[in-house]
C-alpha positions in Angstrom: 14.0 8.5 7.0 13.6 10.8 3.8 10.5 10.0 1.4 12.4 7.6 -1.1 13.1 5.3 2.4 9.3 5.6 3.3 8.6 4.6 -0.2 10.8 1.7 0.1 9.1 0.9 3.3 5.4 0.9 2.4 6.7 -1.3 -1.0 8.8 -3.7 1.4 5.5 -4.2 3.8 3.2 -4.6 0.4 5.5 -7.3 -0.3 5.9 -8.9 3.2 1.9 -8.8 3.0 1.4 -10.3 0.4 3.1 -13.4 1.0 0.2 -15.0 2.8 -1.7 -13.5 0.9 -3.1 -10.2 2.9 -2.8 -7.0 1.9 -1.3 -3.5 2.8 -4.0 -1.5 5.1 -3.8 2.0 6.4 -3.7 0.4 9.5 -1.2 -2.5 8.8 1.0 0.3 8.1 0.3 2.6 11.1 0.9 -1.0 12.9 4.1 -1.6 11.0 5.5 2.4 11.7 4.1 3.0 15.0 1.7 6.1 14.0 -1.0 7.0 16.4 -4.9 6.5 14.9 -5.3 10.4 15.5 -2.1 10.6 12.7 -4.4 8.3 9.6 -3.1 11.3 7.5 0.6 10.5 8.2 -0.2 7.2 6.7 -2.4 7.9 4.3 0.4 10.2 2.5 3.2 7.6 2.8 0.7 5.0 0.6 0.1 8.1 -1.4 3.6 9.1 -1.8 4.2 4.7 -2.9 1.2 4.7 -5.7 3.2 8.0 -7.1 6.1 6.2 -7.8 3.9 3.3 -9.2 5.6 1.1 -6.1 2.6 -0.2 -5.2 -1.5 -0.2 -6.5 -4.8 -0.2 -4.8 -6.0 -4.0 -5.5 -9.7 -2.9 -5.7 -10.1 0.6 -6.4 -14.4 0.2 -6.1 -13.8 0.1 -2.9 -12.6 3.9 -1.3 -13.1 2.7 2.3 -11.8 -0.1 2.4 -8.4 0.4 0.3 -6.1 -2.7 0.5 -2.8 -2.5 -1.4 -0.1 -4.8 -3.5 2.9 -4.5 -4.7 3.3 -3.4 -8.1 4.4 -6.9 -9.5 1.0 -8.2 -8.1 -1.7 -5.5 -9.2 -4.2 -7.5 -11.0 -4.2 -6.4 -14.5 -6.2 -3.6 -16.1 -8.0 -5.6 -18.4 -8.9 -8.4 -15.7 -6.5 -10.4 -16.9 -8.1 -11.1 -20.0 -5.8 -11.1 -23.0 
């Protein structure tokens, strides 16, 4: 697979996620690929490589450790969603 199929990946298992409400992990998504713990980096740069092409967005940013992810047509909105 070449990066734009990765991307489409990580978006596709945001969305699949999301359904019940759940979120993409670093771990969902070593789960959904099949990397090894010892790769977290190989992960890390495939949900890295998706928020670079704005396919997805970190749901709560104020929280580093614990990053859960959406979709991009369910990131909660930058004002709060206060209009």
């Amino acid at each position: 697979m070449d990066k734009d199929d990765h991307v489409r990946a990580c978006y596709l298992h945001a969305c699949l996620k999301n359904v019940p409400r759940d979120f993409l992990t670093n771990t969902s998504l070593r789960e959904r690929f099949g990397i090894e713990e010892q790769n977290l980096s190989t992960a890390s740069r495939l949900i890295r490589d998706a928020i670079e092409v704005r396919a997805i967005f970190p749901y709560d940013p104020a929280a580093p450790k614990l990053m859960k992810y959406v979709p991009w047509w369910a990131a909660p909105a930058p004002d709060g969603g206060r209009s």
